[in-house]
C-alpha positions, 0 to 999 in steps of 0.5 A, spaced: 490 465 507 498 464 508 501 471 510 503 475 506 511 477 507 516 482 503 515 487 498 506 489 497 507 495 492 502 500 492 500 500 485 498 506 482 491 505 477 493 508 470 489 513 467 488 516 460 489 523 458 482 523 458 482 521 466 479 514 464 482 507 468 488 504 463 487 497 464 491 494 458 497 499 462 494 495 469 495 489 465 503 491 464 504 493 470 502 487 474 506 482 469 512 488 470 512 487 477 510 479 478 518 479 473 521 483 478 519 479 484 513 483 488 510 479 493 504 482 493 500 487 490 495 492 493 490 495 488 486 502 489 490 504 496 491 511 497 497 510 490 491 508 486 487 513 487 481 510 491 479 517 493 477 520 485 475 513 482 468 511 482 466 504 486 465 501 480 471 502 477 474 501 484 471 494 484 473 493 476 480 495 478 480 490 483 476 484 478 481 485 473 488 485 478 485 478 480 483 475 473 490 478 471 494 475 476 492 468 475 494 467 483 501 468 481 501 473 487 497 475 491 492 481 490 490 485 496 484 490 494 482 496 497 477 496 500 475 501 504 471 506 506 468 511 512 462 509 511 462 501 514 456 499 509 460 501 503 467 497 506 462 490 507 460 491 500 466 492 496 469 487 502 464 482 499 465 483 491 473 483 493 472 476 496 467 475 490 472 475 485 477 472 489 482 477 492 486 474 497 485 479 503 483 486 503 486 493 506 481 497 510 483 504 511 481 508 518 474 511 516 477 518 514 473 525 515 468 523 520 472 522 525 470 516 529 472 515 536 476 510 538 470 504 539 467 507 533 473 505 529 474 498 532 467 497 531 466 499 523 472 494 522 469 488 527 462 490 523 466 488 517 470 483 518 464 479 521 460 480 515 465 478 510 469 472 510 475 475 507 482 476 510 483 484 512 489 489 513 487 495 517 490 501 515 494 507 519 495 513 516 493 519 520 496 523 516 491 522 511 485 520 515 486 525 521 482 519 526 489 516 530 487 509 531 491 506 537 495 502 540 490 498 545 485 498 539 490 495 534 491 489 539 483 489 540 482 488 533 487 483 533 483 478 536 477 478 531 478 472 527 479 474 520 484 480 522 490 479 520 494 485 520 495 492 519 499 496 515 503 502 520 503 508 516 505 513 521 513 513 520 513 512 529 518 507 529 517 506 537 509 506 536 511 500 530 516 496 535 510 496 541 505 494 535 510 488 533 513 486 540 505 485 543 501 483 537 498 475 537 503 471 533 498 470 527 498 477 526 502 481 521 505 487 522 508 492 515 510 499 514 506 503 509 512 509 510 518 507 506 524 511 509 522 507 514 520 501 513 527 497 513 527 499 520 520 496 522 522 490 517 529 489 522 525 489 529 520 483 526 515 487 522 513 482 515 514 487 510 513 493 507 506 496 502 510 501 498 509 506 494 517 506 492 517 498 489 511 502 483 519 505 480 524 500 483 520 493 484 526 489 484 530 493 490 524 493 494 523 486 493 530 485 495 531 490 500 525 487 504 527 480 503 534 483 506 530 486 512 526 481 515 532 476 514 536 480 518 540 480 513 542 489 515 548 490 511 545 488 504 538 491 507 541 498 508 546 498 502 539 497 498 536 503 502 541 508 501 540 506 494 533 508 495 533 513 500 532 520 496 527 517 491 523 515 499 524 522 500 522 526 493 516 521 491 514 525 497 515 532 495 509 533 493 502 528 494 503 521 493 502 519 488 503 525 483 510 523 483 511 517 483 506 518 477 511 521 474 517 517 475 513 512 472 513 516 466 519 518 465 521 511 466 516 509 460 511 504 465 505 508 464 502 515 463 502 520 468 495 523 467 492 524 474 485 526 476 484 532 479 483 535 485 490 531 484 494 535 479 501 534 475 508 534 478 510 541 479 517 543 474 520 545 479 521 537 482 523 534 475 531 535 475 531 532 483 526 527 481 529 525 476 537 524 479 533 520 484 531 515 479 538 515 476 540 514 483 536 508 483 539 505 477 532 506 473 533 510 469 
């Protein structure tokens, strides 16, 4: 796989009133983001909802991205699990219908222990000839995967990066300072990705480019070129949108910026609930900000 390198939007699945997969919305939202400039796009993450859909609907979200996409951009497929067997198996029907690499998150809830973690992701990788992204974010799966076990697992052919969610930035510059060259290290935390970006990370998988694509696009660009002054003009832009898209569980809202914004619904699944009123005004003065709406 040639790397990926710049703005990976981690897409939200749209959703009916009645909580089924909008897929004619799916359809829109990729076709938005290829015209704005996302250099990739990750389907059925934690934005997408991954833990509240189905498989099957998890593997049709990934089938039709790709059929969609045509190979304009690359999709990278969610395909993670805490069960190992689960990730091989929607890992192989990722690669079935021809995603270009797949996100594989540390195994949640179980709590595996530093060689469990690298050997459900080894265990994956030998069973399916698919590139695969780790993913961090022990705030979500509450298992930390380590240093030393992220430079362990970047010597197993078909690992090829990972996305640092954590936020530590001394933690990411280790990572991008020691990691083989052939491995790719990306944010997966918006406030501060243009930081990893600046010290050599490749890009950034974000929830922020769902509302503001374009500035996503050229903030990474700006970030990984070196390019400071335009990157941070970019990101202070941005920089309240970072933070109130977190003011409540990602992804209720950015599901609701998308409303507001007439991109797609704001229907979520429950345990998941909507964007309480009290966020509306700030929220939306973040995306007037922003220059989106």
């Amino acid at each position: 796989m040639r790397p990926i390198v710049g703005s990976i939007v981690a897409l939200i699945t749209p959703m009916h009133e009645d909580g089924s997969v909008d897929y004619d919305t799916l359809r829109r939202l990729i076709d938005w983001h290829i015209a704005e400039g996302t250099d990739c796009i990750g389907v059925v993450g934690t934005t997408g909802e991954s833990p509240t859909v189905t498989v099957e609907e998890q593997a049709e979200i990934i089938r039709v991205a790709v059929e969609h996409a045509k190979g304009r951009v690359p999709i990278m497929a969610g395909a993670g699990a805490n069960s190992t067997r689960e990730a091989i198996e929607l890992s192989k029907y990722a690669k079935q219908v021809g995603a270009d690499c797949t996100l594989q998150v540390v195994p949640y809830y179980n709590k595996p222990t530093q060689e469990g973690i690298y050997r459900h992701f080894r265990a994956i990788a030998q069973a399916v000839d698919i590139p695969m992204i780790l993913y961090n974010v022990p705030g979500r799966t509450v298992a930390d995967m380590q240093h030393e076990t992220v430079l362990r697992l970047a010597e197993v052919p078909g690992i090829v990066g990972i996305k640092e969610a954590t936020g530590n930035i001394d933690r990411a510059a280790w990572l991008i300072k020691q990691v083989p060259k052939h491995f790719s290290v990306y944010s997966g935390d918006d406030p501060t990705a243009i930081a990893l970006m600046l010290l050599g990370g490749h890009g950034n998988v974000s929830v922020t480019a769902n509302v503001a694509p374009r500035a996503m696009h050229e903030l990474c660009m700006a970030a990984i070129a070196g390019d400071a002054k335009r990157a941070v003009q970019i990101h202070m832009k941005l920089l309240a949108l970072h933070k109130l898209l977190f003011v409540e569980p990602n992804p209720i809202p950015v599901k609701w910026a998308l409303a507001r914004m007439g991109k797609a619904g704001p229907a979520l699944r429950l345990p998941l609930v909507p964007l309480s009123a009290a966020h509306h005004a700030a929220l939306e003065q973040a995306l007037r900000e922003a220059e989106l709406l």
